[in-house]
Backbone as CSV, one residue per row, in Angstrom:
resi,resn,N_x,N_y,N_z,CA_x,CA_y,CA_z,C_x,C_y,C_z
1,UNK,5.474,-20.094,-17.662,4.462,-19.158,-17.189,4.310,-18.017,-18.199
2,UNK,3.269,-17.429,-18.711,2.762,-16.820,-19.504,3.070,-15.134,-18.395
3,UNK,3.671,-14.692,-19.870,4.152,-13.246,-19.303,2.627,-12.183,-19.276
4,UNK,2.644,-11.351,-17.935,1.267,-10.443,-17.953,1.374,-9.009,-17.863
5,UNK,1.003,-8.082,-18.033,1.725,-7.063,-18.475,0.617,-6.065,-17.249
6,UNK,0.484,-4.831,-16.581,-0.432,-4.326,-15.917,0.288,-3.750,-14.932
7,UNK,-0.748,-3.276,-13.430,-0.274,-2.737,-12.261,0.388,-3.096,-11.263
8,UNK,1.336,-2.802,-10.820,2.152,-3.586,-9.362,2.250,-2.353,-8.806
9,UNK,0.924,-3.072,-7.375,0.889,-2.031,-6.304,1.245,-2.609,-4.904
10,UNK,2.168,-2.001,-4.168,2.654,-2.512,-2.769,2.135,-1.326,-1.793
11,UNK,1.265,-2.232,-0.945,0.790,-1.516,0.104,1.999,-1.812,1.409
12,UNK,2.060,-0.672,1.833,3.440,-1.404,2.979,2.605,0.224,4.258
13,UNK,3.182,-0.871,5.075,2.492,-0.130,6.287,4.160,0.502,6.916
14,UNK,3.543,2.172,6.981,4.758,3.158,7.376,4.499,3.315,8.929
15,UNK,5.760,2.669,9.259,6.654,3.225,10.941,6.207,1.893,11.406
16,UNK,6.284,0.976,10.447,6.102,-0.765,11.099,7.707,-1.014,11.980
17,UNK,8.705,-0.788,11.122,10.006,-0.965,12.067,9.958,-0.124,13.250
18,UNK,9.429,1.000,13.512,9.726,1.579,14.552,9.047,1.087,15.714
19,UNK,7.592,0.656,15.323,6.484,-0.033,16.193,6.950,-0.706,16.532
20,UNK,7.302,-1.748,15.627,8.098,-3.646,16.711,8.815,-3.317,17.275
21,UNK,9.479,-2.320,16.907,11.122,-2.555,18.152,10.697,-1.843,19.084
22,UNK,9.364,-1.369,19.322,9.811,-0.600,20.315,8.428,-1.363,21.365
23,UNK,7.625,-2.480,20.840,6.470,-2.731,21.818,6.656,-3.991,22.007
24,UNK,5.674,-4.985,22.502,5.814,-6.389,22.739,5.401,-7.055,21.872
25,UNK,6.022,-8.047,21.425,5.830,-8.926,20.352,4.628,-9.297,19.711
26,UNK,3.828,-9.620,20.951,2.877,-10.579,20.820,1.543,-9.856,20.693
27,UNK,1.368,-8.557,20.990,0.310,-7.584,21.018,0.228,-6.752,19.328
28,UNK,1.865,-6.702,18.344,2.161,-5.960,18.027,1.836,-6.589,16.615
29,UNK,1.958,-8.067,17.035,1.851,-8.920,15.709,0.296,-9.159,15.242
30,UNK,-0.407,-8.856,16.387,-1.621,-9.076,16.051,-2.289,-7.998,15.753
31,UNK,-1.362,-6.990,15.736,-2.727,-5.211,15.332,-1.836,-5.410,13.704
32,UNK,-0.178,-6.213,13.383,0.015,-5.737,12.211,-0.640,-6.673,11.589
33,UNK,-1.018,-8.182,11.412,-1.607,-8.979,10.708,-2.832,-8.533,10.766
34,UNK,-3.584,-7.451,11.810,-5.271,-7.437,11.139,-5.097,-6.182,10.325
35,UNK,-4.084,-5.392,10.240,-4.150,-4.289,9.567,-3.934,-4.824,7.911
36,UNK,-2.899,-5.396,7.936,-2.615,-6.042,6.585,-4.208,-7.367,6.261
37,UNK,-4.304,-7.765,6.573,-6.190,-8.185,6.509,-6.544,-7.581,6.157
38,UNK,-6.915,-6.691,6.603,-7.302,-5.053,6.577,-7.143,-4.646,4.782
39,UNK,-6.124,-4.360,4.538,-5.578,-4.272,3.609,-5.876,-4.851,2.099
40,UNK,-5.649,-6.233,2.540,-6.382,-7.254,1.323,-7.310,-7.517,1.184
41,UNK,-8.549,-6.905,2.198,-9.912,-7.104,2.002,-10.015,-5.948,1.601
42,UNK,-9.769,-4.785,1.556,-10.435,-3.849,0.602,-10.151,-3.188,-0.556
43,UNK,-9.286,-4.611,-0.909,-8.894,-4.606,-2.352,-9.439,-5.766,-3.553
44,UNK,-9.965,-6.344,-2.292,-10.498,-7.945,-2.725,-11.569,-7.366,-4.294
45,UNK,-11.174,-8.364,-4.860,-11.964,-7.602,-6.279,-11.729,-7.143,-7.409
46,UNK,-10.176,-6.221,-6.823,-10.355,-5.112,-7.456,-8.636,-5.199,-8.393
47,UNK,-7.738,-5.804,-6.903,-6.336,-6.098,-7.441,-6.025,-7.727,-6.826
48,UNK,-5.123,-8.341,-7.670,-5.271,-9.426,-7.409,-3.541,-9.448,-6.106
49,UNK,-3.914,-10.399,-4.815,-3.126,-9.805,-3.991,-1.739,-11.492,-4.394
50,UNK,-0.772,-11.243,-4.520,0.277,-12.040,-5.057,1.461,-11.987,-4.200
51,UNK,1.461,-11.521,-3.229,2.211,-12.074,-2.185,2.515,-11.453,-0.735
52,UNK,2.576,-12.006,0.414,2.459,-11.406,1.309,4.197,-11.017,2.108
53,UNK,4.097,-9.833,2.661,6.043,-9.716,2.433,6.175,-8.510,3.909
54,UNK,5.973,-9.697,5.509,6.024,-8.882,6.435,5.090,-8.024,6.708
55,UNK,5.253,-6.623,6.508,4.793,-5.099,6.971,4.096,-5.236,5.376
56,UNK,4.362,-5.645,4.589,3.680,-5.231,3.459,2.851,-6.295,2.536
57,UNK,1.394,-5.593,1.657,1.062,-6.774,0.775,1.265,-6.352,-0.922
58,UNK,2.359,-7.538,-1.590,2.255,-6.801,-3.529,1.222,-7.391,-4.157
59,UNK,0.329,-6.049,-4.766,-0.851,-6.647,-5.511,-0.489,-6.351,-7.081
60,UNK,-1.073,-7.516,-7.759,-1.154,-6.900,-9.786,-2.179,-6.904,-10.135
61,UNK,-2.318,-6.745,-11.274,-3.771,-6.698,-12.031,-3.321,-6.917,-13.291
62,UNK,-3.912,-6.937,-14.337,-3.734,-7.140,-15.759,-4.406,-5.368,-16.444
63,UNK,-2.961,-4.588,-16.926,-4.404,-3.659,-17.496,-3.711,-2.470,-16.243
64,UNK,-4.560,-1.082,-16.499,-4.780,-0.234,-15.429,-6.748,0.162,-15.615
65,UNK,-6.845,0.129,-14.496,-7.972,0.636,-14.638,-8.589,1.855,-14.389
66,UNK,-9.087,2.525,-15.066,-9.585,4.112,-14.351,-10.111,4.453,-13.086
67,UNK,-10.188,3.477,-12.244,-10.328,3.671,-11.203,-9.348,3.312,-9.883
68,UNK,-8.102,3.029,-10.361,-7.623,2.257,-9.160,-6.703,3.285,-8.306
69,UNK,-6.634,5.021,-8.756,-6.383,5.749,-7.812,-7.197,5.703,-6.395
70,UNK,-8.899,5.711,-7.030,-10.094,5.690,-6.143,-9.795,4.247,-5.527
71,UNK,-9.360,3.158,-5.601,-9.820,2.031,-5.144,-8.572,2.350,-3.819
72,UNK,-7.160,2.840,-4.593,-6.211,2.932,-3.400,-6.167,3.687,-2.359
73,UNK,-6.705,4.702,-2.370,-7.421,6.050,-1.652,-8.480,5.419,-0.828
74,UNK,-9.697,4.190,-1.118,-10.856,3.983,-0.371,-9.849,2.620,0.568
75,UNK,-8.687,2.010,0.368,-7.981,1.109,0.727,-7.399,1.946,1.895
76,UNK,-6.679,3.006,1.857,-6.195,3.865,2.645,-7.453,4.337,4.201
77,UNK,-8.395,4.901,3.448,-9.387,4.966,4.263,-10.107,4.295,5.208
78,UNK,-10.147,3.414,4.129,-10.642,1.442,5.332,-9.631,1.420,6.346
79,UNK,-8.200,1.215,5.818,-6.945,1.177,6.956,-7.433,1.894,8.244
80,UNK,-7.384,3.317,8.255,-7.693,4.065,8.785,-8.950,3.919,9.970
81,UNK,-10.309,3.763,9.235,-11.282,3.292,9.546,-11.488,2.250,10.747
82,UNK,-10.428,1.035,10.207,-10.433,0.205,10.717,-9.312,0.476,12.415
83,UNK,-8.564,1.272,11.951,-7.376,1.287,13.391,-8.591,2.530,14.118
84,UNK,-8.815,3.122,14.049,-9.700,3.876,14.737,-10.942,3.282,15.439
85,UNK,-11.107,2.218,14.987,-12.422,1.415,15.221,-11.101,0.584,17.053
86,UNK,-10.805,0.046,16.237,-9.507,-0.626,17.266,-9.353,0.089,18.870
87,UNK,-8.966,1.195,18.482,-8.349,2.287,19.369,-9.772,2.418,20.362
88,UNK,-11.128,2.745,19.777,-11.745,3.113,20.431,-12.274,2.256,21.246
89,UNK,-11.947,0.526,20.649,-12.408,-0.570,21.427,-11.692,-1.212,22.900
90,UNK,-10.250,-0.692,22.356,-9.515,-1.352,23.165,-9.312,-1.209,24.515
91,UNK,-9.099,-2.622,25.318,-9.155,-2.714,26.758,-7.653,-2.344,27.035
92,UNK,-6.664,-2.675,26.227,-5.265,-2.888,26.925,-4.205,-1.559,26.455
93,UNK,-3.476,-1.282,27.606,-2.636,-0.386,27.772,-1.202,-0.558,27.655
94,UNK,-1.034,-1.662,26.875,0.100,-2.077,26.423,0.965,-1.348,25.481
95,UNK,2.132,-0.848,25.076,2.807,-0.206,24.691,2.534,-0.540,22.600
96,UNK,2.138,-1.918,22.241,1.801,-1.821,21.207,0.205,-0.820,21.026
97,UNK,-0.190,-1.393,21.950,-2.173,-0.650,21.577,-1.634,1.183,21.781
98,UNK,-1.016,1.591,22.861,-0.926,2.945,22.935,-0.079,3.516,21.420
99,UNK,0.796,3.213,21.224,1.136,3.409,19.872,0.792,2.693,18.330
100,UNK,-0.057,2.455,18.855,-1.028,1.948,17.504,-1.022,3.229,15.769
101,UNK,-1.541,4.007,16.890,-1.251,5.277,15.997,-0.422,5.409,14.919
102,UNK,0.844,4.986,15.518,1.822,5.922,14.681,1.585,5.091,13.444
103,UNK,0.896,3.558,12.896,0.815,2.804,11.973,-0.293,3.766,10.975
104,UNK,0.845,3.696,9.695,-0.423,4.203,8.769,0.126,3.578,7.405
105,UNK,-0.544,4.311,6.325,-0.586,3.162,5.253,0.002,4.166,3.757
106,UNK,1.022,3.775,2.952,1.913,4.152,1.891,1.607,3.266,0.630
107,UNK,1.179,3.761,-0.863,0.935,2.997,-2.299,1.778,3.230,-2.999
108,UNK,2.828,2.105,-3.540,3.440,2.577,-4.345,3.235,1.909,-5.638
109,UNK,2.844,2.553,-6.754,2.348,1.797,-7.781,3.179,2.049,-8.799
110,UNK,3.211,0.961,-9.677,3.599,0.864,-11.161,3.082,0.007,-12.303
111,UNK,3.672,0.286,-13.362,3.128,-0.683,-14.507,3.840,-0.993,-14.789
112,UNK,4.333,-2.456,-15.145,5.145,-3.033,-15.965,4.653,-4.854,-16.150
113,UNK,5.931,-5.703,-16.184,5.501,-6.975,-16.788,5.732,-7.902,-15.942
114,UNK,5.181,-8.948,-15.790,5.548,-9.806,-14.855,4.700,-11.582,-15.364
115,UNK,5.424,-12.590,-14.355,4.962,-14.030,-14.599,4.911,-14.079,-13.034
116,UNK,3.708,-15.345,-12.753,3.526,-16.085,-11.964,4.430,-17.107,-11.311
117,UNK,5.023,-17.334,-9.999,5.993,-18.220,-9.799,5.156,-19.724,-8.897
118,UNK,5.786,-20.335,-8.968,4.881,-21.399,-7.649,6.472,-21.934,-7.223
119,UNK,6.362,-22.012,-5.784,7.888,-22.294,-5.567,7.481,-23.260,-3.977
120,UNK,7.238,-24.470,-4.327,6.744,-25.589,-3.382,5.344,-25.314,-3.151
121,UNK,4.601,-24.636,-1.834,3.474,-24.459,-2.310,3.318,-22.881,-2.028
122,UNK,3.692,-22.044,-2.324,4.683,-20.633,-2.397,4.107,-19.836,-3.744
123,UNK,3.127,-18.965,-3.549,3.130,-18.561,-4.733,3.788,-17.195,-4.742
124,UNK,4.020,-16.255,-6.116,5.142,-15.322,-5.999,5.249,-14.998,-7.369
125,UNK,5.373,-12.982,-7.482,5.386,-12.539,-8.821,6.868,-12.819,-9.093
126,UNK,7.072,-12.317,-10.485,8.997,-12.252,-11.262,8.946,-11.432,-12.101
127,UNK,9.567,-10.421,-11.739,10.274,-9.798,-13.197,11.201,-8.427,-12.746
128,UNK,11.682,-7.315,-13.532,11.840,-6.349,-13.316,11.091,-5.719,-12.566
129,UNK,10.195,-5.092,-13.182,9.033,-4.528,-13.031,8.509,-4.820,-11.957
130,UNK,8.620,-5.707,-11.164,7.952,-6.049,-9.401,9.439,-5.925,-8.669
131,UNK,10.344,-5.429,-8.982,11.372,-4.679,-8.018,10.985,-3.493,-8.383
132,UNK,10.352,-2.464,-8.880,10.578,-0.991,-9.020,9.840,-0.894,-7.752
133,UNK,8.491,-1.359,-7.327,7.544,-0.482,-6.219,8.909,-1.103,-5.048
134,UNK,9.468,-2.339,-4.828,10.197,-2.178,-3.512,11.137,-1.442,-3.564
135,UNK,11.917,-1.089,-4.558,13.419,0.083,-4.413,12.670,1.387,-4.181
136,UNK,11.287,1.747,-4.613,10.453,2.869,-4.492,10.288,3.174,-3.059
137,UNK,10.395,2.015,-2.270,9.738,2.291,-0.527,10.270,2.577,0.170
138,UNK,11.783,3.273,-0.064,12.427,4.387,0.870,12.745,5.187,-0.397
139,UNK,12.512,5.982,0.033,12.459,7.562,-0.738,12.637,8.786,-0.130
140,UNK,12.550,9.331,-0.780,12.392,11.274,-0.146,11.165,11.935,-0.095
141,UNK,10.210,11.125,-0.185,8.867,11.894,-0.258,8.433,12.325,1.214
142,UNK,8.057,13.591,1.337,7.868,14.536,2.255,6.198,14.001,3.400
143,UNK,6.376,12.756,3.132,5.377,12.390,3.816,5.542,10.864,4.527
144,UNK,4.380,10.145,4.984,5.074,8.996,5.168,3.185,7.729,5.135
145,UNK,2.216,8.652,4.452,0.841,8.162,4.142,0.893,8.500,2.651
146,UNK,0.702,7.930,1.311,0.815,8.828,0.156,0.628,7.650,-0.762
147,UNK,0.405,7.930,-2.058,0.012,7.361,-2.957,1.379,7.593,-3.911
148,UNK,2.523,6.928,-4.186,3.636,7.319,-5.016,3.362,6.146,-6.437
149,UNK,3.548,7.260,-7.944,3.307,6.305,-8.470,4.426,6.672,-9.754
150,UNK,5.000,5.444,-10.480,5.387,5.644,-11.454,4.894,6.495,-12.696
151,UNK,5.897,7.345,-13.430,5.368,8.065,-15.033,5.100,7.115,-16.025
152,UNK,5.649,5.636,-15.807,4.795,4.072,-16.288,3.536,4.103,-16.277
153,UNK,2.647,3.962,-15.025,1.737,4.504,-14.185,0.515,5.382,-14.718
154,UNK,1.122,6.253,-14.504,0.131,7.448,-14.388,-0.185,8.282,-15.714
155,UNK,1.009,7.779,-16.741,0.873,7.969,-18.346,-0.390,6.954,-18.506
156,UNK,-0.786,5.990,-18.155,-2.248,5.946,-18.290,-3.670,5.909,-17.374
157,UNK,-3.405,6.728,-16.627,-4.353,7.277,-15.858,-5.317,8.670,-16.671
158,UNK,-6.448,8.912,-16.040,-7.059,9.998,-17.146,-6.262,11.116,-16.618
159,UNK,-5.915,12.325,-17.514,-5.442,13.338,-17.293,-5.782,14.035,-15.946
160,UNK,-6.962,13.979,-15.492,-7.396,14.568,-14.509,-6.817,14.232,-13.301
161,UNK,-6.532,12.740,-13.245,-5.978,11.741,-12.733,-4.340,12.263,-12.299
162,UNK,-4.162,12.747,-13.493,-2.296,12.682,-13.236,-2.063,13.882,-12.820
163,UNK,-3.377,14.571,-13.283,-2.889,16.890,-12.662,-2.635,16.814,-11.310
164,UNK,-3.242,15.594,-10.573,-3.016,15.501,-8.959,-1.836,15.448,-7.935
165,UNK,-1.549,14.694,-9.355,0.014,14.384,-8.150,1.053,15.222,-8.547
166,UNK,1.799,15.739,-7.476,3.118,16.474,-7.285,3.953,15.409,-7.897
167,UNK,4.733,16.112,-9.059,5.808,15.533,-9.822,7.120,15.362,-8.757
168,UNK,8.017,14.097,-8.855,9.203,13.602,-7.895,9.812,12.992,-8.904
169,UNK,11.610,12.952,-8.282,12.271,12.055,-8.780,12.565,11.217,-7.815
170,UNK,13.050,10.123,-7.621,14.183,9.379,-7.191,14.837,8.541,-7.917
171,UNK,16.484,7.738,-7.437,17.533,7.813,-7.097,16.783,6.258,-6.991
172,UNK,16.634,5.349,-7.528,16.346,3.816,-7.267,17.865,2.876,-7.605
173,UNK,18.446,2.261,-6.973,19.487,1.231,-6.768,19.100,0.485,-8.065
174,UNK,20.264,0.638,-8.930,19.885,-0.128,-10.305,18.801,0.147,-11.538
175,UNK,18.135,1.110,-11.221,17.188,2.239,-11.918,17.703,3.381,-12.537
176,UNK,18.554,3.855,-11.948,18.574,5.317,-11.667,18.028,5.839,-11.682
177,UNK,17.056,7.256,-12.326,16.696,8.406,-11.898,15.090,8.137,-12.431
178,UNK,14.287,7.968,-11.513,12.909,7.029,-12.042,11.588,8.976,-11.921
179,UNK,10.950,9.405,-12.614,10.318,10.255,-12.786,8.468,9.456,-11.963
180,UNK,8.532,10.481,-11.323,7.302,9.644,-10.403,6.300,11.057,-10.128
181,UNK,5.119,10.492,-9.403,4.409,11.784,-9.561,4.396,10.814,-8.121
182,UNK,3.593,11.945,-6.465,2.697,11.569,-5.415,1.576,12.669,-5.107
183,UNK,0.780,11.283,-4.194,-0.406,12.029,-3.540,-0.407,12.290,-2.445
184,UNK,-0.518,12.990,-1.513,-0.089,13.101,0.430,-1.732,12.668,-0.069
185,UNK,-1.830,11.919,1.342,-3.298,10.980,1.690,-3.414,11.819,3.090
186,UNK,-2.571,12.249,3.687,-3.342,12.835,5.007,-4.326,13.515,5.122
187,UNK,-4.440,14.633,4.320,-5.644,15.707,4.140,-7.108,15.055,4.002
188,UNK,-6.938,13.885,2.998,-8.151,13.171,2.592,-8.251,12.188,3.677
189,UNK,-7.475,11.730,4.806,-7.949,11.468,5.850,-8.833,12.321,6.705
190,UNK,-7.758,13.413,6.861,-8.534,14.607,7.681,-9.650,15.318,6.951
191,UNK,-9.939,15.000,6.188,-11.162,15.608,5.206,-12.429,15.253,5.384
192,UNK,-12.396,13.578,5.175,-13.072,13.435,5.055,-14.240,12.102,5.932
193,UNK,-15.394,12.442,6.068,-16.623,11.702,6.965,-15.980,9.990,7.117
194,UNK,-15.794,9.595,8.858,-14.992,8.314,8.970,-16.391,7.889,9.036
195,UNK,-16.903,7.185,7.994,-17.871,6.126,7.816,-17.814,4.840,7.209
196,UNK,-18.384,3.797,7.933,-18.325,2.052,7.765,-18.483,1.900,6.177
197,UNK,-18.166,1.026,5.601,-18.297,0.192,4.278,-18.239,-0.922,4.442
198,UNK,-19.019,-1.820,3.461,-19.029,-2.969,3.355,-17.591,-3.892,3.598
199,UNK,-16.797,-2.919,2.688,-15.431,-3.721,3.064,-14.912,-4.070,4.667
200,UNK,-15.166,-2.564,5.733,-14.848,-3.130,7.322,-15.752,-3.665,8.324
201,UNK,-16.614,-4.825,7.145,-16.764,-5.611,7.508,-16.517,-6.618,7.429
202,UNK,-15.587,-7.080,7.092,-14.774,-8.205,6.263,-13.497,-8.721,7.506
């Protein structure tokens, strides 16, 4: 397999462990599989999605592109969009639908290298570089909706791009001390006009 060099972004949906354990199975599995739907359709395009992993989906790309702060931010929004759409529809008073809420959505991005795996009919990234965003997904960041991204990362993002994010370290298992910048996404929830896109319709 031909080595590819670019973005590894893991969308993972925050307070998924707390949700299952605490609602019914069968109500709980079906708001997290349309959220993660959710998820890979409004990326469709843009990052290529390479494997699906529970509560979470890892996407790559080849390259960074100048836009894929904006693409992860309008991904966040759709999420959003879409559970609100949910909430306002719903008939049932079941302990998953009432805490629907607490589900929201965390980016953790990086750049590095990776190959394609096929493992029966199983497809699946490899390398270093696609363990940094999972040792990244417990952290200390003061939020639990946010855009966290590697100094891999965001060293090629446009400057304007990188003045945004609040500089972080962490403490990664087999990393050590990884220099990261984040974005809190709540505000730009609360900011801004909840209007339809092409994508929630998908």
């Amino acid at each position: 397999m031909s080595t590819r060099e670019g973005a590894l972004v893991l969308g993972d949906i925050s307070g998924y462990t707390k949700f299952v354990a605490a609602t019914e199975l069968e109500h709980s599995d079906v708001l997290v599989r349309r959220m993660l739907n959710t998820i890979v359709a409004s990326l469709k395009g843009r990052l290529e999605m390479a494997q699906l992993e529970g509560d979470a989906v890892f996407f790559v790309t080849e390259g960074v592109a100048p836009e894929l702060i904006q693409w992860l931010e309008e991904s966040y929004l759709t999420f959003h969009r879409r559970m609100r759409r949910f909430l306002e529809r719903r008939q049932c008073s079941c302990d998953a639908c009432t805490r629907a809420p607490e589900l929201t959505l965390k980016l953790i991005a990086h750049y590095g290298r990776y190959t394609h795996q096929r493992i029966g009919d199983t497809g699946q990234v490899h390398g270093v570089d696609v363990i940094v965003p999972h040792r990244l997904a417990k952290n200390s960041v003061p939020s639990h909706e946010y855009i966290l991204a590697t100094r891999d990362l965001l060293d090629r993002l446009p400057a304007a791009q990188r003045a945004s994010f609040i500089p972080h370290t962490e403490d990664a298992d087999g990393f050590g001390r990884i220099s990261l910048g984040y974005r809190d996404l709540s505000a730009l929830r609360d900011s801004q006009p909840v209007t339809r896109s092409a994508t929630d319709q998908r």
